[in-house]
Every structure is written in structure tokens, then in C-alpha cells.
C-alpha positions as a LaTeX table, in Angstrom:
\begin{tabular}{lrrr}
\hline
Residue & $x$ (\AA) & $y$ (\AA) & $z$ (\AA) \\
\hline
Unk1 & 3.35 & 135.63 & 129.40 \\
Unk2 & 1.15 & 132.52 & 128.30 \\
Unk3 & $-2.31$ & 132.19 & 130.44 \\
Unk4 & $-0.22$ & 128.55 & 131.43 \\
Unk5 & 2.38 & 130.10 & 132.74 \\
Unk6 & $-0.50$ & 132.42 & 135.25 \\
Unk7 & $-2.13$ & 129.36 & 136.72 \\
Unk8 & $-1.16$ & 126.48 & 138.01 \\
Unk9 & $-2.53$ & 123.29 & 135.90 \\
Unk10 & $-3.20$ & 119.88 & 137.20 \\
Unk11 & $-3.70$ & 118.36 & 134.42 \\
Unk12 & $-0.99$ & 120.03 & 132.58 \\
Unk13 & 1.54 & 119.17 & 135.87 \\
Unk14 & 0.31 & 115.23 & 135.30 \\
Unk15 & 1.24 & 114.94 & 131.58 \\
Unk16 & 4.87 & 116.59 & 132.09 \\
Unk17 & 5.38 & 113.77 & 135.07 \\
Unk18 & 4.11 & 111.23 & 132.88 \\
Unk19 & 6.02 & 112.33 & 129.82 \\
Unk20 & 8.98 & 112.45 & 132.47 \\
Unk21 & 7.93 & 108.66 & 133.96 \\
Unk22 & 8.15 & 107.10 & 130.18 \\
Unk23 & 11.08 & 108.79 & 129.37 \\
Unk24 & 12.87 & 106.69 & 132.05 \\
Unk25 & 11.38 & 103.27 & 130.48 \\
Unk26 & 13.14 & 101.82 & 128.15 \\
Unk27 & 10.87 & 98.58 & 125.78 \\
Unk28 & 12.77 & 98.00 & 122.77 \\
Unk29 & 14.84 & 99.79 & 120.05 \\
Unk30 & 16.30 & 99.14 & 117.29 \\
Unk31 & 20.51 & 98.70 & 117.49 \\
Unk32 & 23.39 & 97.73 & 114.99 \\
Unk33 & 25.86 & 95.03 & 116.59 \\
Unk34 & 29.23 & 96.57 & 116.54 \\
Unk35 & 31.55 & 93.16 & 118.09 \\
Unk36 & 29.97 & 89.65 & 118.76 \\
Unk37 & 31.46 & 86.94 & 121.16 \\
Unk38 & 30.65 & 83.68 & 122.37 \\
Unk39 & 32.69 & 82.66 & 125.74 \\
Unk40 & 32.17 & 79.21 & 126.72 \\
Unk41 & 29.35 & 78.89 & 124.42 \\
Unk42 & 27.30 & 81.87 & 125.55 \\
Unk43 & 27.12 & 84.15 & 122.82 \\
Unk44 & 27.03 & 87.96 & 123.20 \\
Unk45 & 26.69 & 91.09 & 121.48 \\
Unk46 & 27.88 & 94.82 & 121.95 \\
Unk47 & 25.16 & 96.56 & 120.11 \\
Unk48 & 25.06 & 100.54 & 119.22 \\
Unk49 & 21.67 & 101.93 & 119.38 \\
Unk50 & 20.11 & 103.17 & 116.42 \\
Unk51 & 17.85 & 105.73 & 118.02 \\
Unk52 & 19.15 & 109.08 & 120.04 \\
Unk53 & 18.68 & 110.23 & 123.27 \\
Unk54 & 18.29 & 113.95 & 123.96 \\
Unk55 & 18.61 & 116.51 & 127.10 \\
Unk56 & 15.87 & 118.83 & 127.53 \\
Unk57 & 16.67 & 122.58 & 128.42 \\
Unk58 & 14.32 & 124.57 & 130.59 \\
Unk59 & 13.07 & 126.57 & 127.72 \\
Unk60 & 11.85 & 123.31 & 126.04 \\
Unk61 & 14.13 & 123.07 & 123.34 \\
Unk62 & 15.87 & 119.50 & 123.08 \\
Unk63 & 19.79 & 118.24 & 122.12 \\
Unk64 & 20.10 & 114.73 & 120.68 \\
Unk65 & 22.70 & 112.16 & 121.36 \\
Unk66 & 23.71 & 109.04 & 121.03 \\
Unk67 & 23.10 & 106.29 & 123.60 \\
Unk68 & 25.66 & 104.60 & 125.54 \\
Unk69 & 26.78 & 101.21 & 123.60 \\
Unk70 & 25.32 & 98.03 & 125.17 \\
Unk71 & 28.08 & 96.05 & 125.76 \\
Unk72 & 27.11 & 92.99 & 126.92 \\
Unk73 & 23.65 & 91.78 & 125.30 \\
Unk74 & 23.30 & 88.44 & 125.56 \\
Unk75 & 21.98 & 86.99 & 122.03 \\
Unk76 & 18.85 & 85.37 & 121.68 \\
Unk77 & 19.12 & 82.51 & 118.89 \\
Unk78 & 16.42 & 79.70 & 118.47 \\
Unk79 & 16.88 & 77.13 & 120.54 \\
Unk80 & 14.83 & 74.29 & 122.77 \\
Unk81 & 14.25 & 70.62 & 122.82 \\
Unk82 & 18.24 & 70.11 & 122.66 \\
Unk83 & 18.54 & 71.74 & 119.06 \\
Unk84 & 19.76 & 75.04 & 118.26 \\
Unk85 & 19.57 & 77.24 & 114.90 \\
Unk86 & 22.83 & 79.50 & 115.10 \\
Unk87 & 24.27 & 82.42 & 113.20 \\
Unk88 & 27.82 & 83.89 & 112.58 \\
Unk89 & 26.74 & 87.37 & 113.34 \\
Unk90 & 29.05 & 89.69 & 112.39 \\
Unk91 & 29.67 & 93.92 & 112.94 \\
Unk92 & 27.11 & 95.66 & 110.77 \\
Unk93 & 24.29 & 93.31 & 111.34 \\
Unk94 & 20.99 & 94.98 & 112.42 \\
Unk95 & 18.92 & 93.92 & 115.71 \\
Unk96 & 15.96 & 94.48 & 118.20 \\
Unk97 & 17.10 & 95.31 & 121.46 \\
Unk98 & 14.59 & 94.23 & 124.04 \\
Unk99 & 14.51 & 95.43 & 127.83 \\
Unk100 & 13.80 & 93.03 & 130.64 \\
Unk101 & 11.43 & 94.78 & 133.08 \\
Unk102 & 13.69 & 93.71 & 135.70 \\
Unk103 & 17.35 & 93.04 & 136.79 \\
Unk104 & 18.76 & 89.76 & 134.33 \\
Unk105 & 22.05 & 89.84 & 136.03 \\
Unk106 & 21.07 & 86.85 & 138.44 \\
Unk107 & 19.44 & 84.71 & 136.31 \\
Unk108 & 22.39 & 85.21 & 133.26 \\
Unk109 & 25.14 & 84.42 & 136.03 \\
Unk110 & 23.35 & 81.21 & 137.48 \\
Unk111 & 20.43 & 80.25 & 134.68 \\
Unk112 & 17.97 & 80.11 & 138.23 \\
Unk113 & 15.36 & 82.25 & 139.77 \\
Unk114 & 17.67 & 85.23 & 141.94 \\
Unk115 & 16.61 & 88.16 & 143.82 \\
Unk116 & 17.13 & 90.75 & 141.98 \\
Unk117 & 20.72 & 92.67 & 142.03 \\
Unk118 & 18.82 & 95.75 & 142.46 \\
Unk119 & 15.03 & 97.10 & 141.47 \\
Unk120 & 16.13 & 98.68 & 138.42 \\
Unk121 & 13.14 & 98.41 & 136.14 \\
Unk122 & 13.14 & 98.70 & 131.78 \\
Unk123 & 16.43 & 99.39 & 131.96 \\
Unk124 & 19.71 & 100.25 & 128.98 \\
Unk125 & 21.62 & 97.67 & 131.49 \\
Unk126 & 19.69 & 94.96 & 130.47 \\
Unk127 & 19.25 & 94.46 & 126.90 \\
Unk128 & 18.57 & 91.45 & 124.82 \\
Unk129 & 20.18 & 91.28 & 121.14 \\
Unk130 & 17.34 & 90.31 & 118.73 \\
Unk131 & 19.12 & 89.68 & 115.59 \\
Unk132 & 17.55 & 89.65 & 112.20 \\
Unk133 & 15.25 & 92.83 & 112.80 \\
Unk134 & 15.13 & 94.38 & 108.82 \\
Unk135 & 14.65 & 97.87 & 107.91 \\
Unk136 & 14.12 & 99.31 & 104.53 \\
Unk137 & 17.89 & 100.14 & 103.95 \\
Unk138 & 19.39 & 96.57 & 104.45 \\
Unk139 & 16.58 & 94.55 & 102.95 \\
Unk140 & 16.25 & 91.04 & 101.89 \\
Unk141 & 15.95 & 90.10 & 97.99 \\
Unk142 & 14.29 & 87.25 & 97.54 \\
Unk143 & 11.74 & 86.13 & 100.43 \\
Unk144 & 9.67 & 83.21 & 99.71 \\
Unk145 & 5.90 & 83.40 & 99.95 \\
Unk146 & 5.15 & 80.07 & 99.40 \\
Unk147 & 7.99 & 77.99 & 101.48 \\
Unk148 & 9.88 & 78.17 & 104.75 \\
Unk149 & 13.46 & 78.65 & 104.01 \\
Unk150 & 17.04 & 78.59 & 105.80 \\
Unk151 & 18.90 & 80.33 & 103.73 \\
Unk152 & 22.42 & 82.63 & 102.91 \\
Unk153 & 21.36 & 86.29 & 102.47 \\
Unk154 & 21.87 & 85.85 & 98.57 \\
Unk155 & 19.98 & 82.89 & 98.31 \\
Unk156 & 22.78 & 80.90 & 96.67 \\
Unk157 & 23.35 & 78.35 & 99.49 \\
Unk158 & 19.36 & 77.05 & 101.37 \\
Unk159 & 17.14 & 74.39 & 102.14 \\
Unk160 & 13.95 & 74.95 & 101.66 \\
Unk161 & 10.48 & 73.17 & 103.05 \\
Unk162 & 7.63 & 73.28 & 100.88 \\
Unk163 & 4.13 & 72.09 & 102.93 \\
Unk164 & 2.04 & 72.23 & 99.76 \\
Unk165 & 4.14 & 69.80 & 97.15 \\
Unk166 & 5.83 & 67.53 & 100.55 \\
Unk167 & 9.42 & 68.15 & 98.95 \\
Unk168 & 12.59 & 69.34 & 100.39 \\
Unk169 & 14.74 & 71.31 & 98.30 \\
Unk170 & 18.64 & 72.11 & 99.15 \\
Unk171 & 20.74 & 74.47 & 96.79 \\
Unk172 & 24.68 & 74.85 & 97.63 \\
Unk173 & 26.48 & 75.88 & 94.69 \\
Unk174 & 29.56 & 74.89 & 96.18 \\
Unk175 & 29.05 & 71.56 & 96.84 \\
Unk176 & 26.93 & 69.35 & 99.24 \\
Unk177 & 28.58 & 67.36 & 102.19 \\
Unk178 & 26.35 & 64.47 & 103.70 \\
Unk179 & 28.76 & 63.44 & 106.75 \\
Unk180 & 27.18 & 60.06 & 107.87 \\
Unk181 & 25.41 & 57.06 & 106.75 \\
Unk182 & 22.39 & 57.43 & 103.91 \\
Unk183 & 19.60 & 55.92 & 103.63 \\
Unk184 & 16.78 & 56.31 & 101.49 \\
Unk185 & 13.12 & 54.30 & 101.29 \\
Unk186 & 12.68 & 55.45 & 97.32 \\
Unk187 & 14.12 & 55.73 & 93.70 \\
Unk188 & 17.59 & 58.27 & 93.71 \\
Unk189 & 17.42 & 60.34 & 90.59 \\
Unk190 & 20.69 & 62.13 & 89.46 \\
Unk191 & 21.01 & 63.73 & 86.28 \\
Unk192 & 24.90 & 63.88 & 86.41 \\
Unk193 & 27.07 & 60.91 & 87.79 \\
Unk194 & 27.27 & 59.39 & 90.72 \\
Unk195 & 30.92 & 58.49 & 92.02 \\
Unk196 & 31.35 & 55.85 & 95.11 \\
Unk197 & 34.99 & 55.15 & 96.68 \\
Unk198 & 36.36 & 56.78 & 93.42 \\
Unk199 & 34.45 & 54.49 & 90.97 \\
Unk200 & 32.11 & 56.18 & 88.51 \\
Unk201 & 28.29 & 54.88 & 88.05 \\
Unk202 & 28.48 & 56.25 & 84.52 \\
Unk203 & 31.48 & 54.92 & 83.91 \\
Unk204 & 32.65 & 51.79 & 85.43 \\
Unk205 & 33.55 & 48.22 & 84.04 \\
Unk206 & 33.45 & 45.08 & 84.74 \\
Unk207 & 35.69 & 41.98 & 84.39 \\
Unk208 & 33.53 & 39.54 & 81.46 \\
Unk209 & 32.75 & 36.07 & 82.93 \\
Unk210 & 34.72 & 33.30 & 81.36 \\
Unk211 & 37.01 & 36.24 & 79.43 \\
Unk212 & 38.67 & 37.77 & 82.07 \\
Unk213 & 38.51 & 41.28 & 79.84 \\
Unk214 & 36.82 & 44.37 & 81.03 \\
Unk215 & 33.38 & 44.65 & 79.73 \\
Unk216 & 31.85 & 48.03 & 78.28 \\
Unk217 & 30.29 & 51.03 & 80.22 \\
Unk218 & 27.25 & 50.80 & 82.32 \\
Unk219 & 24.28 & 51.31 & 79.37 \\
\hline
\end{tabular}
């Protein structure tokens, strides 16, 4: 028999009630969203938790499992002002899970400050769906360390803002749509042609004055 085991320990009896205290409060962990869902234009994730639980026995050995699947986590996306940034998230993406010290089920229902449902505190019930948290084997190619981008995953679709040279840059491979009126203050530069209501800039003719004829291309 261990001399612990003989006589009784305060301090030894504190730090197993503390260990026992923290093991009941839950911060933040790291999850993988298995379903996402947006119902009247609140969206929400059911996230799998990417660190395991275990059981203690009495002889102090330990049995890992896997925690219960958040179902409901409402998703966090950038947003205020009356502008939003959103994202297609889809099964597979990777997340931070954080834990409101306190009951959300009021405030999600009603958006107001509610008594709480009950004084559940740090608890799996209510999680909030980070997404975008990286680890080292889904990572990123390609991160700029010069200018703030929004940006596909491969980097072939973006617009990027660049504080030092003042210029906007915006790559789409497949094509850019501008849906609305343009206007612009300075010189347009395009290296290729420019086609308006189906008539080139390149390309066009005119009819000669006096002739009636079609002149030549734009030189």
C-alpha cells in the first residue's frame, strides 16, 4: 500500500475535486461539421467533435470515446452594419466549437435578453460552430502575406485588397459578372476586346459620311 493511500491528504483531496470540477466545463474544441442547414435564414450546423471523452475506472485507468454530435450549433458568419460575408459550408469542413457559459436557448429563440432555461453552465448543449478553424492536415496553399484576400480554397476565383499599392485585384477564371450600372472616374485598360450590346470595340464599323459604305475597323 502507497503512504497516500495511509493518510488522508488535503491537498491531494482538493486537486482530484478540481480535476473533477474542470472536467465538467466545457470552453472550446475543435469539431468537423457533418450536415449544415439554414431554416428561414438562420444557418446551423451538426458538428462531430474532434476530441474524445473518456470514463475513469476506480483503479485510475481511463476508456476514450467519442462525444455526443452537436446537433444544432448555430453558425457564426461575419456579419454587422447590414452586410454579411457567407459561406456554403459543406460536410467535411473543420470548425471551433465554442461554449456559452450559460443557457443560449432564450436568446436563439427570441434574439432578446431571457432568463435562462436552466443554470447549466459551459455546457456540450450549447455550442457555437466556428468555421474556418485549420489544422495541419487540411491546410491552406497559398495564404497571402502581403494582402487581404476573399478567396476559393484553390485560389483560382478572389478579390484581393492590397493597402500598400491602393489596387484591387479580382481573378475568376470563369468569367466575371458585373450585374448593375458601371461607372468609373479613370482610364479602362483592356488588353483583349471589349464587346457592348453584341458590338465589338475591336471590331466595329461605321457607315462613311457622304458614301453610305461601311468604313474600316477601329485603328
Amino acid at each position: 500500500m502507497e503512504i497516500v493511500e495511509r493518510y488522508n491528504d488535503p491537498q491531494e483531496n482538493l486537486r482530484v475535486a478540481e480535476d473533477a470540477l474542470q472536467a465538467r466545463i466545457w470552453t472550446m474544441l475543435p469539431g468537423v461539421v457533418q450536415s449544415f442547414t439554414v431554416a428561414n435564414g438562420v444557418p446551423v450546423a451538426s458538428v462531430k467533435l474532434a476530441i474524445k471523452g473518456y470514463d475513469s475506472a476506480s483503479d485510475g485507468t481511463r476508456t476514450f470515446h467519442d462525444l455526443p454530435i452537436l446537433p444544432h450549433c448555430p453558425v457564426v458568419f461575419p456579419r454587422g452594419g447590414g452586410y454579411s460575408m457567407t459561406f456554403p459550408i459543406k460536410a467535411g469542413d473543420e470548425c471551433m466549437v465554442q461554449f456559452s457559459s450559460r443557457s443560449l436557448d432564450e436568446w436563439w429563440q427570441t434574439g432578446k435578453g431571457q432568463p435562462p432555461y436552466d443554470f447549466r453552465k459551459h455546457d456540450l448543449s450549447d455550442g457555437v460552430c466556428f468555421v474556418g478553424l485549420t489544422s495541419r492536415a487540411k491546410p491552406l496553399s497559398g495564404i497571402s502575406a502581403a494582402t487581404a484576400q476573399f478567396r476559393s480554397d484553390d485560389g483560382a476565383t478572389l478579390v484581393e485588397l492590397n493597402a500598400s499599392g491602393k489596387t484591387v485585384r479580382i481573378v475568376g477564371q470563369g468569367g466575371i459578372t458585373l450585374d448593375g450600372p458601371v461607372t468609373a472616374t479613370s482610364t479602362i485598360t483592356a488588353t483583349g476586346d471589349v464587346v457592348g450590346a453584341g458590338i465589338s470595340l475591336s471590331n466595329h464599323t461605321h457607315i462613311g459620311h457622304g458614301s453610305g459604305n461601311p468604313t474600316g475597323e477601329p485603328q
